[in-house]
Each structure stands twice: as C-alpha cells, then as structure tokens.
C-alpha positions in Angstrom: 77.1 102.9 88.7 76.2 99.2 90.4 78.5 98.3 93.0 78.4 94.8 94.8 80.0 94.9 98.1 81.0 91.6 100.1 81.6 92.2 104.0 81.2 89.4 106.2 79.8 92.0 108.6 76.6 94.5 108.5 74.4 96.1 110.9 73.1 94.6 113.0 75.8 92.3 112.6 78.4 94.1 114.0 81.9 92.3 115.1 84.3 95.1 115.1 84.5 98.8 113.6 84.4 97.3 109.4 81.1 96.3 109.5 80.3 100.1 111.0 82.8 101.5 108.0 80.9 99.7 104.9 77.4 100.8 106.2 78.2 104.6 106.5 79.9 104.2 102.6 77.0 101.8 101.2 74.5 104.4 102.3 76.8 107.3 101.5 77.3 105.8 98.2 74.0 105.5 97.9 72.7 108.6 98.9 74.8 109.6 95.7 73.0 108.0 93.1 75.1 104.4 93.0 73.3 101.4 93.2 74.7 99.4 96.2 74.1 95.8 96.6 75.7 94.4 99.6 76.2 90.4 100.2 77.1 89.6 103.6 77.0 86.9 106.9 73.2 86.5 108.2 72.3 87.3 111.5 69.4 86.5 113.8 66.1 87.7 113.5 67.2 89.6 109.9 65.4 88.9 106.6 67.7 87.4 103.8 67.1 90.5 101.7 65.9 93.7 102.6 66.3 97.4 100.9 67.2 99.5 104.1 68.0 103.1 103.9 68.6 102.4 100.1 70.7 99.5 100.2 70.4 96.2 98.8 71.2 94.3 101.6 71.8 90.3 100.9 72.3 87.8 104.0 74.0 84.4 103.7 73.7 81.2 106.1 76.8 79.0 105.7 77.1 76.0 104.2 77.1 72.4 106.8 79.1 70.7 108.2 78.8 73.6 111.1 82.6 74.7 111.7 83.5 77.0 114.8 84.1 80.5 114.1 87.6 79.9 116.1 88.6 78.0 112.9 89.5 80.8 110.9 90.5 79.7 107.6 88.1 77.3 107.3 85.2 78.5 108.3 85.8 81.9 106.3 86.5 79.4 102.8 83.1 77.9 104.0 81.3 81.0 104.5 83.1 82.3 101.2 81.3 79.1 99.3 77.8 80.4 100.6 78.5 84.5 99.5 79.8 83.2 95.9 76.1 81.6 95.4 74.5 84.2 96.4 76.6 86.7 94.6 76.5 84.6 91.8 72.7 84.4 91.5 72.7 88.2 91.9 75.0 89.1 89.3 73.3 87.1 86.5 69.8 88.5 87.7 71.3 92.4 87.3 72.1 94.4 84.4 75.1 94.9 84.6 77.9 95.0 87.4 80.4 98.1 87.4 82.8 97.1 90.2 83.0 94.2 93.4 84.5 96.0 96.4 86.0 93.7 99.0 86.4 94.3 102.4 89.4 92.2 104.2 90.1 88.8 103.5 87.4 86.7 104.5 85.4 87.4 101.8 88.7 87.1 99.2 87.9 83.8 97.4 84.4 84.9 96.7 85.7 88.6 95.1 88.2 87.0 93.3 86.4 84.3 91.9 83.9 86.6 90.9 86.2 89.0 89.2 87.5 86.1 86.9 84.2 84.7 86.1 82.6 87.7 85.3 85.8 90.1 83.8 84.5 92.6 86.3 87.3 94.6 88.1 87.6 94.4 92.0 88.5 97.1 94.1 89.7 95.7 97.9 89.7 97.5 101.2 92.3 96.6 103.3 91.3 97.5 107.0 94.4 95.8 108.8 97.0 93.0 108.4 97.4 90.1 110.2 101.4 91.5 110.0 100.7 94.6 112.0 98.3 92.6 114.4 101.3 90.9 115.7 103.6 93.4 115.3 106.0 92.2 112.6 105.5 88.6 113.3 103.5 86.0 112.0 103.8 83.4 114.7 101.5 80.3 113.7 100.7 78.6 110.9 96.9 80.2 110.6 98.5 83.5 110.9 100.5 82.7 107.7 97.7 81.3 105.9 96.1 84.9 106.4 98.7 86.6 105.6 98.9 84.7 102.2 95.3 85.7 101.7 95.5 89.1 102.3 98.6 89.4 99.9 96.3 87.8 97.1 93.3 89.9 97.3 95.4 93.0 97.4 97.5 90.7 94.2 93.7 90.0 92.4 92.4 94.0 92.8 92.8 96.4 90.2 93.1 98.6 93.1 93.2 98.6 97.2 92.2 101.2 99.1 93.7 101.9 102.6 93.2 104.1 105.8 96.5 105.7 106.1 100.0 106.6 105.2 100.8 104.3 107.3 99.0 101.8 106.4 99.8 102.6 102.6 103.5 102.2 103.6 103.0 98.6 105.7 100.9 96.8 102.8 103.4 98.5 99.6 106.1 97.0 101.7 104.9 93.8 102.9 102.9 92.9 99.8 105.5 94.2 97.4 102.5 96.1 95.3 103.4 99.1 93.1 102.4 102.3 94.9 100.4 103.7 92.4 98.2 100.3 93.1 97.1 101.8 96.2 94.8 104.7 97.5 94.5 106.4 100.9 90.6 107.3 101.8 90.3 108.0 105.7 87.7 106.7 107.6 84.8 108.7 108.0 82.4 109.0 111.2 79.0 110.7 111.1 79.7 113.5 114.0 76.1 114.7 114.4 75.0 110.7 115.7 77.6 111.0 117.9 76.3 114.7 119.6 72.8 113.9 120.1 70.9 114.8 123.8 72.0 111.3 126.4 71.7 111.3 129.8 74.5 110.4 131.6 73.5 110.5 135.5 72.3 106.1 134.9 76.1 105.6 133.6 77.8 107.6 136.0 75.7 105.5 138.7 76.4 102.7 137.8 80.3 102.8 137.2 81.7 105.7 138.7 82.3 106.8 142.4 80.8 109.9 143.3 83.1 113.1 142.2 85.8 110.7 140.6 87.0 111.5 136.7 86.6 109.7 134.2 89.0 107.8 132.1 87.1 106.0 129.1 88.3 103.7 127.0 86.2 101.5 123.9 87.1 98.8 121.4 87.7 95.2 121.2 89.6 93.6 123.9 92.5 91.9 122.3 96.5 92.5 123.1 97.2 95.3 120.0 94.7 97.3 121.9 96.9 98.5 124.7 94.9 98.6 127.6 97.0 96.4 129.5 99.2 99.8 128.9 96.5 102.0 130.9 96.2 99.0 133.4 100.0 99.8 134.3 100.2 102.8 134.2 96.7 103.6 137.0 98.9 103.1 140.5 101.0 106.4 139.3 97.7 108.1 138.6 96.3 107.5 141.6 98.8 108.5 143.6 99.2 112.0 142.0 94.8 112.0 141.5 93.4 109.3 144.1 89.6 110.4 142.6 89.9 108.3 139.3 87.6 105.5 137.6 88.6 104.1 134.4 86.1 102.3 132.1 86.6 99.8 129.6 83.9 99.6 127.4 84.0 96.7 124.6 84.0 92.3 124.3 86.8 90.1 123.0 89.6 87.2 123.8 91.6 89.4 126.1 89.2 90.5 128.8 90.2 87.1 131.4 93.5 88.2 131.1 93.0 92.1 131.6 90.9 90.7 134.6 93.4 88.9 136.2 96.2 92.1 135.7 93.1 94.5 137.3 93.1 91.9 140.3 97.4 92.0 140.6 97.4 95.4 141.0 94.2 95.6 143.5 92.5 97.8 141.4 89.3 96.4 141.2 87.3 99.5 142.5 89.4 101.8 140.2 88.8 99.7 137.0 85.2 98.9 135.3 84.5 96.5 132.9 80.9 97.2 130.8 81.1 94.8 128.4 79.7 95.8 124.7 77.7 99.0 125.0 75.3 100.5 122.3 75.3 103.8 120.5 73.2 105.7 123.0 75.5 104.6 125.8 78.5 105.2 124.0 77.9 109.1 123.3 77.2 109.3 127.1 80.8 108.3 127.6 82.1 110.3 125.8 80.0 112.8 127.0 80.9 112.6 130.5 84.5 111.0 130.0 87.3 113.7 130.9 89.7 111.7 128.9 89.4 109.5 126.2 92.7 106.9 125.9 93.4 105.2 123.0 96.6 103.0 123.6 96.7 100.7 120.7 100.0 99.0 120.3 98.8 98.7 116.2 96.2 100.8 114.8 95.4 101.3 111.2 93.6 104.1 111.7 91.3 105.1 114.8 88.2 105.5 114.7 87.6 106.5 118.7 89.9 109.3 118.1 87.1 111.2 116.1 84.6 110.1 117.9 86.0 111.4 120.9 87.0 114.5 118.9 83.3 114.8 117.5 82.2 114.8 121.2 84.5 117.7 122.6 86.3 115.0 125.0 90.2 115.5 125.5 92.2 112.3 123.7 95.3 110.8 124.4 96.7 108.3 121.7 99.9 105.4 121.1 102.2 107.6 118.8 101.9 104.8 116.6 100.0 104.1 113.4 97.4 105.7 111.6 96.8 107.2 115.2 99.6 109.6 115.1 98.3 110.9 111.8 95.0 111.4 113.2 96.4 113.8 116.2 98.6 116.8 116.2 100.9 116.0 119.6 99.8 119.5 121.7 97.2 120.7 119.4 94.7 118.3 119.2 95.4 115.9 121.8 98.5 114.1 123.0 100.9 111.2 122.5 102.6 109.1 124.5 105.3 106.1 123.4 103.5 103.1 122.4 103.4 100.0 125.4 105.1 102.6 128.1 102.6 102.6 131.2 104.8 106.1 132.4 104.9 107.9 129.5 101.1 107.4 129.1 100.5 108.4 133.0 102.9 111.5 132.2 100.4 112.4 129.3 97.2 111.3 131.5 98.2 113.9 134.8 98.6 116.5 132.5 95.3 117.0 131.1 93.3 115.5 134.3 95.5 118.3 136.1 95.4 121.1 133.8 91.8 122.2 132.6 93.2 124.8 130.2 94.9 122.6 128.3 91.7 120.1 128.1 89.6 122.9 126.7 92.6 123.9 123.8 92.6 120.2 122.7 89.3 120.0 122.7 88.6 123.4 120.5 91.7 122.9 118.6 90.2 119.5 117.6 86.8 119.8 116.4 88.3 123.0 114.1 91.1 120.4 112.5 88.1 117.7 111.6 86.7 119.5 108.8 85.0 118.0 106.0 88.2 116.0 105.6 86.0 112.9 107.7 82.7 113.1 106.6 81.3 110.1 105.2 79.8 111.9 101.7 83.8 113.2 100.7 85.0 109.2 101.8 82.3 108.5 99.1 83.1 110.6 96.5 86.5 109.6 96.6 86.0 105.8 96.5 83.5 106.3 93.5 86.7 108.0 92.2 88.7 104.8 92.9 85.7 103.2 91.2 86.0 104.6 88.2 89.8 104.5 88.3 89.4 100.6 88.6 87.5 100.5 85.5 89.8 102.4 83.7 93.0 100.3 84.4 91.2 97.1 84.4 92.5 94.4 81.7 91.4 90.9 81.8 93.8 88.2 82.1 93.1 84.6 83.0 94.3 83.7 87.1 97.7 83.0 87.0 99.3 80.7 89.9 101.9 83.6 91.6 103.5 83.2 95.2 103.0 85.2 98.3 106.7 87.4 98.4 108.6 86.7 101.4 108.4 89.8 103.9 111.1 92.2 104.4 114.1 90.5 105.6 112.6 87.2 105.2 114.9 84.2 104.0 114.1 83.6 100.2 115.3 80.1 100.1 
C-alpha cells in the first residue's frame, strides 16, 4: 500500500502534539511495509525532500504575497495552494496512490481536491474542533469559517478517524455524519523514549527550591488548557503544603495573561514558567515531578496523561473529554470537576499528602496501558481504516452541500 499524508506539521516542525502523532504513525506505518509519503510545511534548515527513518518526507514553502500566520484562513488556503503542487507532481510521478490521509483542516482543500482529481479515497483525522476549543461556541466569524471546513473534510472522507468516544460523539453530533462513517484509534506514545537515563539535579536547580515538590504541568498555553485552574487553586495548597513549586512547561497566546494571574496572587516564587522544553528535559520532569496535572477545560484525548503514566508519575486530570476515558478515577489517577480551582486542590493534597496512594496510581497505571497505546496496534488499525476506505469508496463528482447548523442552532 502507498499512502500520501498531508500535515501542515512534521519534525522538526513541531507546533503542537499532531505533528508528534503523524510521525510516530508514518514510521509505524512504515516499519509495516506501507509506503509513506508525507507532504508537509518547510521548516528552517530542512531539505525539501528527504527519506528519514523510511519516510518520504516532502516540504513546501508558501506561495507570496507573505500573509501572517495570525491570519488563519488565509494563510492555510495559501499554504494549501503550495501542498496541492507538490502533491500533485508527486502523485503523477508514482505508481499508483492507494489512500490520502488528512490530518485537520488546514490541509482540507489540498485532500479534497486531490481526491476528486485523482478518484482516490481520503481518509481524514480529526484531532479537535474548533466547537470544542470554545466550548460549544463559535464566537467570531474565523471561528465559523473553521468550523465550516472541518465539517467538509470530515463531509469529502470516505472515512474520519478520531481519538475518542468522546470525540466520536462531538463530531457525529455536530457534523451530522453517519456513525458508521467514523472510527476511534487512540493515540499512541512510544513509552520506552519516554524512560530513558536523564539527569534531573540541572532542572531541579534551576526551578525548584530546595526540598519543595513538584507540581508539573506541559502543553500549549492557551485558555482550554486549564492552567489558570491550577493557578487558583495554589494559595489552598500552600497553606495545607507551604514546600510546593509548580512548573509550567510549554509556549502559546495565553502565557501574558497566566503571568499577570501568577503576579495577582503573589505567587511568583511558587510558579515557574520554562518556556518550550525538548524531549530530554521533558522526561526529567516527569521524572522528578510528584504530580503531573492535566486540567484541560477541552481535551480530545491526552497525550501527557500516558506520558506521565509511561514515567511512573502520579496524574491528576479535568473529568472532561477524552481525559476521563484515559483514567480510571482512584485506580489510575484522579479527577477533579473541570474549571473548579477547589476540587482540583482537594484532588492535589491528597496525593502530595498520601504516598501510598501515589505509589497504587502509579502501579495501577503502567499495568492498565497495555499494548492498547503502542504506536504498531494504532498502525494496524488505521491500515485497517485504509483498506475500509477503499472498499466503500465510490466516485461521484463534488457536489455544492451546506455546513448543518449545530445542535439547537436556528435553521432559518
């Protein structure tokens, strides 16, 4: 089989945890015997094409006028322009083309123009909706516009692949697609890159007072992320534990205003800020963390949560999302209510309090993780969804259709 993947990001172009996600499956998938040939955004310093670790990696410079990033829409119907040449030189130089898999909805136009010029069937991975990113709303127009997109390219695949239940639940729901349409694979994480030998006396230097815990927290800083939540909730802590650092580990739109809450509470000493950290540093965390929180207000899935399971470190998680599938409440780590600073410091004392019940959680974790994550079952079954989308695919020429309105949304 010869699979063309389009991802607007690819190591080492890494924005968020999707470009992380179609690396471990291209080379998974490839390790397999499938032919992998991904077209993605260039980065500095990286070749146009290279073959690395088995996969055809392709890199595309946009197209001028230069647009900022900011601009959403258009920049991603610009950048789309720039992957469709490539991809289109690509597919006329190979044999033969069993499936395009698209990942999110910048690279929509491109998979679905594709599809229809070529009668190939597409297969889209839907990572998160701009829907759940503002929890039920869409409150601007570019947040509609996304919205629209993401409907389409889950409307154009022959099939779309998803994280979760719940995730299967939001996108049948809000995109009105049969379920039958749509398949559940997890995400995967390699746990053996995660457990290899790091010091951690430079980190715990730099960042932590002497004899304090650890409260660790990675990801991109925007609002859905919750760590405004943990913010909050640190003057009960430290009035039950006074010997408490939390790190924040992780780049985005939301730090100023984190900042400035840090700075209302006086909790400058008690709160550190890395900024993006790299894989060594990130298993030292965890290594050294007592307590890994993962307070997402929306979360498809969770990646941290096995990582922090991988590493043997006690989790806490937002009963919300794909998170709540993820973790057994009392068994494999706990939950609190999602956005409530008490309920999470309730759940925070009790493990930093109670070392018995860290070391359950812990053991009780790393036995539930099973082969159920590993990257080489994730492939297998989205080769099965390959194959699936080959079967059930019919052409038929693109057909003008409307976005449905979402649930309880004025028709007229």
């Amino acid at each position: 089989m010869r699979v063309l993947i389009l991802s607007w990001e690819y190591p080492p172009r890494i924005i968020g945890g999707l470009g992380r996600h179609v690396y471990h499956l291209a080379t998974s998938l490839t390790s397999g015997g499938t032919e992998v040939h991904v077209v993605t955004k260039d980065h500095p310093g990286e070749p146009d094409y290279e073959e690395s670790e088995g996969v055809h990696v392709h890199r595309v410079v946009n197209y001028p006028p230069d647009i900022p990033q900011e601009d959403w829409v258009p920049w991603t119907l610009q950048f789309n322009v720039a992957l469709l040449e490539k991809a289109v030189s690509l597919v006329n130089d190979l044999d033969n083309v069993n499936v395009i898999h698209a990942h999110d909805w910048l690279v929509a136009h491109a998979a679905a123009s594709l599809k229809h010029a070529y009668r190939i069937p597409m297969v889209a991975t839907i990572h998160a909706t701009e829907y759940g990113r503002h929890q039920g709303h869409l409150p601007g127009p570019m947040n509609k516009l996304i919205h629209q997109i993401e409907w389409w390219l889950t409307f154009e695949s022959v099939r779309t692949i998803c994280c979760s239940r719940y995730m299967k639940e939001q996108i049948t729901d809000i995109f009105q697609l049969p379920p039958d349409k749509v398949k559940i694979i997890p995400n995967g994480i390699d746990a053996e890159s995660f457990r290899k030998d790091v010091s951690v006396d430079l980190l715990r230097n730099k960042y932590i007072d002497p004899g304090d815990k650890l409260v660790f927290f990675v990801g991109r800083l925007v609002y859905e992320k919750g760590v405004q939540t943990v913010i909050e909730a640190m003057p009960r802590i430290l009035d039950k534990i006074p010997n408490i650092t939390f790190v924040v580990a992780g780049s985005g739109p939301h730090l100023n205003q984190l900042k400035s809450l840090v700075g209302e509470f006086g909790l400058e000493k008690k709160v550190k800020f890395t900024g993006h950290i790299g894989s060594d540093d990130l298993s030292a965390f965890y290594r050294c963390a007592d307590l890994t929180v993962v307070p997402s207000l929306y979360e498809p899935f969770g990646m941290v949560v096995l990582e922090s399971m991988a590493m043997n470190t006690p989790t806490i998680v937002a009963d919300t999302g794909g998170l709540s599938e993820i973790v057994v409440h009392e068994e494999t780590g706990l939950k609190f209510d999602p956005g409530n600073p008490d309920s999470l410091a309730d759940a925070m004392l009790r493990i930093l309090t109670d070392d018995e019940l860290s070391r359950r959680l812990t053991d009780d974790a790393r036995a539930y993780m099973g082969e159920q994550y590993s990257w080489d079952c994730i492939a297998r079954q989205t080769i099965d969804v390959y194959h699936d989308a080959e079967d059930a695919y019919e052409y038929s020429p693109r057909t003008l259709k409307l976005c449905p309105p979402l649930p309880g949304e004025a028709t007229g």
